[in-house]
N, C-alpha and C positions, 0 to 999 in steps of 0.2 A: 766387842760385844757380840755374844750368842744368843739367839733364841736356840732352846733346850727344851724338847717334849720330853716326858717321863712315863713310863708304864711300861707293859707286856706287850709285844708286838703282835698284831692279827693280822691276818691271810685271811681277805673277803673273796667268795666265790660268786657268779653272777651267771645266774640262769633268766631264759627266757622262754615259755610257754614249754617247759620243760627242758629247753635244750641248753645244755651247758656253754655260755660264749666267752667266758673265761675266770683270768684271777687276778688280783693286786693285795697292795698291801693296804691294809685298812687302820683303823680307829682314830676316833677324832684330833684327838691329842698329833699324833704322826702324820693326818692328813693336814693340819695347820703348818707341820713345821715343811711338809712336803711342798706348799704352796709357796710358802716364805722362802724356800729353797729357789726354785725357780722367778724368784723375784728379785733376787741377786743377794739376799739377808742369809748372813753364816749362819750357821745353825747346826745340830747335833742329837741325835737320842740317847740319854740311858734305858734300855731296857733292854729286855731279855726274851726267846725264842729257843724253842728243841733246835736240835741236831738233825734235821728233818729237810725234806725237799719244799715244805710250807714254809718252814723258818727262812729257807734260801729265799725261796721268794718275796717274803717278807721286808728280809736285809737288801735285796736285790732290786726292789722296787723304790726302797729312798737312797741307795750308793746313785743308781743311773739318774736320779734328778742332781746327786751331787751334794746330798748330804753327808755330815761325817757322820757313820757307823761304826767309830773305832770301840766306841763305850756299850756296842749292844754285847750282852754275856750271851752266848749261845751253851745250853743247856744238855747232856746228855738223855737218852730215856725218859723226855719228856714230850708231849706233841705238841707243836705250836696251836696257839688260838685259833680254828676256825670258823668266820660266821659267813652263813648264805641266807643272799638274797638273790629272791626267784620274784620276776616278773609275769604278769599275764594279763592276757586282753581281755576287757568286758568293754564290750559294745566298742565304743572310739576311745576307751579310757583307757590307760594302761595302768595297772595296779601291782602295787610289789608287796610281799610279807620278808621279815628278815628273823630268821631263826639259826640257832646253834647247832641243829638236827640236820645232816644233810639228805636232801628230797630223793634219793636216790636209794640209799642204804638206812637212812635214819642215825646213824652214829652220830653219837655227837664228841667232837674233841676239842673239848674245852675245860679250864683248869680254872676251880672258884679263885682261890687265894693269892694273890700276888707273888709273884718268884726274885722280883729287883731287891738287891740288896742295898737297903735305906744306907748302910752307914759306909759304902764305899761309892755311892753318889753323891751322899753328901763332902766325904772327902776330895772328890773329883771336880764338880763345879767349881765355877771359876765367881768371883764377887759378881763381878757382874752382868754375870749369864741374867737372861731372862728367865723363867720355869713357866711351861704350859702345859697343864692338866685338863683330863676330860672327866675324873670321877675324883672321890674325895674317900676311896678305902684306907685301910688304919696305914698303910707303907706310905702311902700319898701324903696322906695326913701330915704324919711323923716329920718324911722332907719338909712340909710346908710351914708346920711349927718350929722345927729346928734350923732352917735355912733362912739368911737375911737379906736372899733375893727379891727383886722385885719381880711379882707371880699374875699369872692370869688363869683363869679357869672360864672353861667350855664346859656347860652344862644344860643338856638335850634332853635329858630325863630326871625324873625326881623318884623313882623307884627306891634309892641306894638313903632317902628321907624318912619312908615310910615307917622303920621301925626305930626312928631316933625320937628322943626328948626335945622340944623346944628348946630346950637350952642344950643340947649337944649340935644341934642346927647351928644355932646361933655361935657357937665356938668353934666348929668348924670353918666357918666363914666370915666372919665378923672383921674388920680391920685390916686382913690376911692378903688382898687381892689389886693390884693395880686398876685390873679390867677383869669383869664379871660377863659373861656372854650367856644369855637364858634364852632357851625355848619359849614363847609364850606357853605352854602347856607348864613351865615349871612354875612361871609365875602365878600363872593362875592357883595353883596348887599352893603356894604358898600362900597366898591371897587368902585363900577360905581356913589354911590351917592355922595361921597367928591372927585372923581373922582383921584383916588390915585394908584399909579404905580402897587404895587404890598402887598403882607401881611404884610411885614416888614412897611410897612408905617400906615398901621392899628394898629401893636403894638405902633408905637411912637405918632399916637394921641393920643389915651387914656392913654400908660403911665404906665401896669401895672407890677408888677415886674417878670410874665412870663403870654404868650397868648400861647393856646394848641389851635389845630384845627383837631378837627375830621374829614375825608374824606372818613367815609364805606374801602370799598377794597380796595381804596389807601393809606390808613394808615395815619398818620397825620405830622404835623405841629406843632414843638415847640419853640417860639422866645420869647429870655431872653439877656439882657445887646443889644440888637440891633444886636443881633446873630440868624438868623435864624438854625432850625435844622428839618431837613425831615427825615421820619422814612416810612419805605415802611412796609406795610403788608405779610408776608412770608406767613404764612398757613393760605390759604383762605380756609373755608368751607361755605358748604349750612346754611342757618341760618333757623332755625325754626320759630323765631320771632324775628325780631330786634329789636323790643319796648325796652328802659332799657340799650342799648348797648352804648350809651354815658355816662348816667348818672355813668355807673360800671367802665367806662374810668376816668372820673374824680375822681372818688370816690378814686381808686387806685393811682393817681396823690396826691390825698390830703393825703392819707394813707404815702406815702414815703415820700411826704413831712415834715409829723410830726418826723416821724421813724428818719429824715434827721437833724430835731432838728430845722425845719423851716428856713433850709438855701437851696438855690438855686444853685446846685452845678452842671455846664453842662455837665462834664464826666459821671454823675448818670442817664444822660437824655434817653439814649439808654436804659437800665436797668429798669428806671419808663414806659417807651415805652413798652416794652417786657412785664413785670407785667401786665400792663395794660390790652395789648390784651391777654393776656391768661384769664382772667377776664371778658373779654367780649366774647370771645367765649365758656368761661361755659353759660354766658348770654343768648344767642342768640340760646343755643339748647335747652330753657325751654321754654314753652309758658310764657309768664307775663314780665313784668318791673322787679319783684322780683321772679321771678317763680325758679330763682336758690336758693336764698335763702329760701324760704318755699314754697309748691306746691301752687296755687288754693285754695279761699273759697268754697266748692260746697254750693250751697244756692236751696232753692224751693220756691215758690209760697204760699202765705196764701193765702186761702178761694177765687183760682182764680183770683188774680188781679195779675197785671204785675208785675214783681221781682221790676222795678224799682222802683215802690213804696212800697212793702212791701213783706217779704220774712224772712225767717229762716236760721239759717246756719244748713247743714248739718255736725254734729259730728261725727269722728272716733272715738271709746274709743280710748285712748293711753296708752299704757301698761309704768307705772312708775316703774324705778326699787328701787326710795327711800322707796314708798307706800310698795312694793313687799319685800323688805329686812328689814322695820319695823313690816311687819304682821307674819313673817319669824325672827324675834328676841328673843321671848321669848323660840321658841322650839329650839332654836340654843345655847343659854346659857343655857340649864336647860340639851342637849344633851351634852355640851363640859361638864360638870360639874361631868357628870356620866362618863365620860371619865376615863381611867388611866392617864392623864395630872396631875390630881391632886397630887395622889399619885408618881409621878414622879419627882413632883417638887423635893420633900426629898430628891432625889439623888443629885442633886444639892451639898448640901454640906454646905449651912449656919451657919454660926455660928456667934460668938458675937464680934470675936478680926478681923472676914473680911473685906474686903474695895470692893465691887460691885459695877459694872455699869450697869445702865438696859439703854437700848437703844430704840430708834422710830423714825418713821417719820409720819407723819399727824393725824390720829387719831390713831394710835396705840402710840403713844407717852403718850397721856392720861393716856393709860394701863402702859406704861412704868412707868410713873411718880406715879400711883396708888401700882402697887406691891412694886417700892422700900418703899415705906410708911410702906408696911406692913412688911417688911422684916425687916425695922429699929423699927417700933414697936417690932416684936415679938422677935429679939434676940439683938438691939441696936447698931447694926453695922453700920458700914459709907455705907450709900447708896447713889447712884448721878443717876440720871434721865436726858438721855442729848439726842440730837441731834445726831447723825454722826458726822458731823465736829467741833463739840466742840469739838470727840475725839483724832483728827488727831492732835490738839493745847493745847495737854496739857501735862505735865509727868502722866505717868499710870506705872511705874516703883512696886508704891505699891500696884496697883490693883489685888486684887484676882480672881477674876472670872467677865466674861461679859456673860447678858443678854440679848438676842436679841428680841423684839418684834416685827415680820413681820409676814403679814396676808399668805405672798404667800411663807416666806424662802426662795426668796433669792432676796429679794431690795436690790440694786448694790451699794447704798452708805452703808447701814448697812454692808456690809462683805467688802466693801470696806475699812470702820475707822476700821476696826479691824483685818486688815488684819495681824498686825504684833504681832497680841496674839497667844498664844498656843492654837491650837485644843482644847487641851485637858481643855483648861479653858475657855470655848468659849457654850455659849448655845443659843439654840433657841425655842424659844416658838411660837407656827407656826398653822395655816388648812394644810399646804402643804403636800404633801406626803413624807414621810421621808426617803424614797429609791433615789426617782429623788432631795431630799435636798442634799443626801449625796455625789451621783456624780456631786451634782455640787459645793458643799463647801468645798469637806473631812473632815468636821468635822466627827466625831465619830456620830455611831448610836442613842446610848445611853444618848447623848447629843443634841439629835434632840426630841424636847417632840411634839408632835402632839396631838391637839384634834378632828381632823378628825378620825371618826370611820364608820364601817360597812354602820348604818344607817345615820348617819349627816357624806355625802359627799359633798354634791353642797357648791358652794363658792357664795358669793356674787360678783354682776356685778355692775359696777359703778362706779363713782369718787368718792364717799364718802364711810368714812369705818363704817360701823354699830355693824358688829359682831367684827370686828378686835380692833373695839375701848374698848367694853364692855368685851366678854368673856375672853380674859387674866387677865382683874382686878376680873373678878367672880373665875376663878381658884384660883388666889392667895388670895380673901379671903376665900375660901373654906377651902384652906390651911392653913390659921389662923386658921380658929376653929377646925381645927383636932387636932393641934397642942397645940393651948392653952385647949384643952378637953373643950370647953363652947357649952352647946347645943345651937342647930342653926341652922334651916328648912332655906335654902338658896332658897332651891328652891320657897317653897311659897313666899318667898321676893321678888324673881324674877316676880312673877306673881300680889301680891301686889305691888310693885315698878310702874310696867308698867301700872296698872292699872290706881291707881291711879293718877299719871303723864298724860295719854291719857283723863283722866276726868277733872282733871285741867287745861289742854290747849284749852280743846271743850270749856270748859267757856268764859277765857280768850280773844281766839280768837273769842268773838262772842263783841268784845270792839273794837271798830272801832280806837281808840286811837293807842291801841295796837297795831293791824293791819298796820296802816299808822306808825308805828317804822321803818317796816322792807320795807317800798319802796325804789326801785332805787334810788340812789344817797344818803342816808341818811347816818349819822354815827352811830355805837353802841358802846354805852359803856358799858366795861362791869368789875363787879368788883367781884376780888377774896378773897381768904383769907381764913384762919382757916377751914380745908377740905373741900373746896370745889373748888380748884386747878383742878384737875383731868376734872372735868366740863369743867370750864373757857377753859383751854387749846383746849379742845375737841370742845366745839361750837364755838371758835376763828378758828380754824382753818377750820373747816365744813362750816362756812359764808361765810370765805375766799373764798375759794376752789368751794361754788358755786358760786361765780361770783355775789353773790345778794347786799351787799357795803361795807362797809370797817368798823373795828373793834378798837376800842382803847381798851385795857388792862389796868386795875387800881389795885394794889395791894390796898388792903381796907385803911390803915393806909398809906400807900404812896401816895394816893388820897391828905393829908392834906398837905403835901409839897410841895404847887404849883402849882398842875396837873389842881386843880379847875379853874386855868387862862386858859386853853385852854376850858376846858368845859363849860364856861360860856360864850364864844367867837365864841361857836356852833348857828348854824338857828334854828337847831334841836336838839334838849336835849332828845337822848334815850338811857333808860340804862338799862341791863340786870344785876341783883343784884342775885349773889347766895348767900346763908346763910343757916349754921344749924340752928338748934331747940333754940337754947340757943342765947338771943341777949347780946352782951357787952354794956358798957355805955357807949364809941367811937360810936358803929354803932348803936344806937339809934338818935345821934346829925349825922349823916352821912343819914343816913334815913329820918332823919326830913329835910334835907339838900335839899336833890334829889325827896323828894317826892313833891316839887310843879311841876317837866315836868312829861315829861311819863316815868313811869318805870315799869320793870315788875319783880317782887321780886319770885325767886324760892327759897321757904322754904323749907326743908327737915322736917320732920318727926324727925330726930333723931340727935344725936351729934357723932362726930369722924367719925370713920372709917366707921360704915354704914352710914350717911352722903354722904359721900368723893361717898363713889359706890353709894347710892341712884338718888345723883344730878346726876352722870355719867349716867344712864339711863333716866334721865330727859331731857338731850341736846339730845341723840334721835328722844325723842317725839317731842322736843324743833324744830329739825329742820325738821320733818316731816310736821309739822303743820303750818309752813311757807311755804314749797312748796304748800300747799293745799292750805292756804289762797291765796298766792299768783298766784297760779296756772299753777305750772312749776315745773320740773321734778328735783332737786337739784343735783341728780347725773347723770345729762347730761347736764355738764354746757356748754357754747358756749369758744371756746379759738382758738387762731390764728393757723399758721402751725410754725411759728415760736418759740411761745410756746412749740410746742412740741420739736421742738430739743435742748430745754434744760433739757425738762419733761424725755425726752428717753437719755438725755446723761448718760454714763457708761465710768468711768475711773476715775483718782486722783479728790482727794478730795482738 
């Protein structure tokens, strides 16, 4: 399910006592989905914008919240929408006008008639997208008549009434709307023009199955089933700019409504009330419609002509901590490596008649899933690679020893599943410091391996794990070659690995094919098999986790059992294919299969176990080079508040 804004995109400009302090993208319709965006609710625009540096910013102001902008038409020889609003001081008051005209030059560039074309929006929504409108012109209309979505309308002025028939009122709106969102100014207006007692009679002309009414400092109005409900505003404050403060009212209405499972339940009515205004008075202390969600464009002047026509945006660098923890890779595993981690492992105690569990959560799973490999290589023992709470559902009765792989020693689910094993058969493999591990697990000293040393202390910052993912699998294959006595410059591997991988994606990424794989809203497939596990697991999860779109899993040979029926039932056919050196005659007819969409085949260099690690440093670069393309920070993805109190929960499993 999408919520879907409709209309022409505006570029609002925001002056202050004259002076220009920036731009965003504006209109009400786009600033609802802009908010919903940021509350973790998918969502999308059709509409349309010039070929203009306003239009950029326009597009640019809902991609960087994380909207999909695949469906805005960008227009030639035409100028994007723009309105300003110019504030200014009387006495301790701050007062704003909002005009089409800019204060500076007077031009105004703005286009009456709507430019979206009705009949390829209509063809494009999906059943059961949401539709949110802010006016009701004949294109709007036309959607809202011919379209069997269920629709909401935001209406802040009655201007677009004045020269209708009562009954053209009334058939524009009548029946049409889930949720109705008024001004008090409109209703008032309609009040005196159907000449109608009071609000509750405004809900029953048009019919819709709840009307909200915004009233500033007196709080609002909510009437559902022919139940009026009034909600007073408790903590009034000064606002800095009110711009924005309805459209974050509604925004927050449509949010609980989904949360709600799209039922209209009046006891939750006080509770969506309450949400709301706390929502708008983060609003209202930012300058901008969206100023709470992202600051201000600062823009300047080209070659002296007015911003309104032609201007730059001013760039902050922004300090990426994905870019930051990939350049910071290669000296973090070649430092853990020289570590005594390695030699440490041997205390452990492996052998061949053992039953071990290594253990993970998100990208250290990888690691997880990669040593037991090696472990059941090098002495043939029962090795299992699992989750946390696969451990909690299963007998472990014959398990000899557990492996812990946590970046920081002590993720609450890892010590959580294994809370009812022996200290003394209980390990971790960790950056963490092994003094503050100990008081907080009692495990034993000696069972706490750390590759944090003197000189590689800093940890990585971030949602995503980079060193947590790699350096546990670099330890334990280091540990193969000591053990099997095979020579083995690991290190250089390391630095040949990354190399080369970082020169394979510069390529890559310069395939616009490619590129357009990984936009909002797409799917990825991606297929595993014959070492290259470790991978898959690792950028299935790093996708996820940034928030960039959603992943399917194909074991390579379990592909043929069916799975091909949903992949061929895809918009978009993309798929991330890992593979060693060595091709079978299955995934040559699999290859031949998938190579008519886009695919992007990471080959390794080698077969087995360097393989298995090679490709692990591949997904790396792999998801470095999508934030870059895409131009966003991977490890500071956007997620709700509610997300977090599941992300911070601590206790049974």
């Amino acid at each position: 399910m999408r919520v879907v804004s409709i209309g022409d995109l505006v570029t609002d400009y925001y002056y202050k006592n004259g002076v220009l302090l920036g731009i965003n993208g504006g209109m009400s319709s786009h600033n609802i989905i802009a908010n919903l965006s940021k509350m973790g609710i998918e969502t999308s625009v059709f509409g349309v914008c010039g070929n203009d540096v306003a239009g950029d910013v326009a597009v640019r102001s809902l991609k960087d919240l994380k909207v999909d902008t695949s469906n805005i038409k960008i227009i030639d020889n035409i100028n994007t929408r723009c309105f300003h609003v110019s504030y200014f001081n009387e006495g301790k008051t701050l007062k704003f006008t909002s005009k089409k005209r800019c204060p500076f030059c007077n031009e105004k560039r703005w286009y009456d008639d709507s430019l979206i074309d009705v009949n390829e929006i209509l063809d494009k929504i999906k059943p059961d997208d949401i539709l949110v409108f802010d006016n009701l012109n004949s294109k709007n209309q036309e959607i809202i008549d011919k379209s069997t979505n269920k629709k909401i309308v935001d209406l802040g002025q009655y201007f677009e009434f004045e020269n209708l028939s009562k009954d053209d009122i009334i058939n524009k709106i009548k029946g049409k709307f889930e949720i109705i969102n008024f001004n008090e100014r409109v209703t008032k207006y309609l009040i005196k023009i159907f000449s109608l007692k009071n609000e509750l009679d405004v809900y029953k002309l048009f019919n819709p199955k709840l009307i909200t009414i915004t009233k500033g400092e007196k709080g609002a109005t909510f009437i559902h089933d022919n139940i009026t409900y009034d909600f007073k505003l408790e903590n009034k404050s000064v606002p800095v700019d009110s711009t924005g403060a309805g459209d974050a009212f509604i925004s927050s209405i449509i949010r609980y409504w989904i949360k709600d499972e799209l039922i209209f339940n009046p006891k939750k009515f006080s509770k969506w009330y309450l949400n709301s205004t706390k929502l708008t008075y983060k609003v209202v202390q930012k300058m901008g419609a969206r100023g709470h969600l992202k600051s201000l464009y600062k823009i300047k002047s080209i070659d002296d002509i007015c911003t309104c026509k032609n201007f730059s945006i001013v760039i902050r660098k922004q300090i990426k901590r994905c870019s930051i923890n990939i350049n910071n890779l290669e000296t973090r595993i070649i430092n853990a490596i020289k570590s005594n981690a390695v030699k440490r492992i041997d205390n452990i105690g492996f052998n061949k008649s053992g039953n071990y569990i290594f253990i993970g959560t998100g990208g250290s799973f990888a690691s997880a899933y990669f040593s037991s490999i090696i472990i059941n290589n090098l002495y043939g023992s029962n090795t299992y690679a699992m989750y946390p709470r696969d451990i909690v559902y299963r007998n472990n009765k014959k398990i000899d020893k557990v492996i812990m792989i946590t970046y920081s020693g002590t993720t609450n689910d890892i010590l959580e599943s294994t809370k009812n094993f022996p200290n003394s058969s209980k390990y971790i493999i960790t950056k963490g410091e092994q003094q503050k591990i100990v008081m907080k697990t009692n495990i034993i000293k000696n069972n706490i391996i750390s590759y944090r040393t003197g000189s590689n202390k800093t940890k990585e910052r971030g949602f995503l794990s980079f060193e947590g993912a790699v350096v546990p699998a670099a330890i334990f294959l280091k540990y193969y070659y000591i053990k099997t006595k095979k020579t083995f410059d690991i290190e250089t591997f390391v630095k040949t690995s990354i190399k080369y991988w970082n020169d394979f994606f510069k390529e890559q990424f310069k395939n616009k094919n490619i590129i357009n794989m990984f936009l909002v809203g797409n799917t990825i497939n991606i297929f595993k098999g014959d070492y290259t596990n470790s991978a898959s697991y690792d950028i299935e999860s790093k996708i996820i986790e940034s928030g960039i779109l959603n992943c399917v899993v194909h074991e390579k040979k379990n592909f043929s059992h069916g799975r091909f029926i949903n992949y061929e039932n895809l918009n978009n056919k993309n798929s991330i294919y890992f593979k060693q050196k060595t091709t079978s005659k299955y995934e040559e007819k699999l290859l031949e299969y998938l190579a008519k969409d886009n695919i992007l085949i990471l080959e390794s260099r080698y077969d087995g176990l360097l393989c298995e690690f090679d490709l692990l440093i591949a997904s790396q670069l792999l998801i470095y080079y999508i934030s870059k393309v895409l131009d966003i920070d991977v490890s500071k993805p956007k997620y709700s508040e509610d997300a977090m109190k599941i992300y911070f929960y601590k206790g049974e499993l």
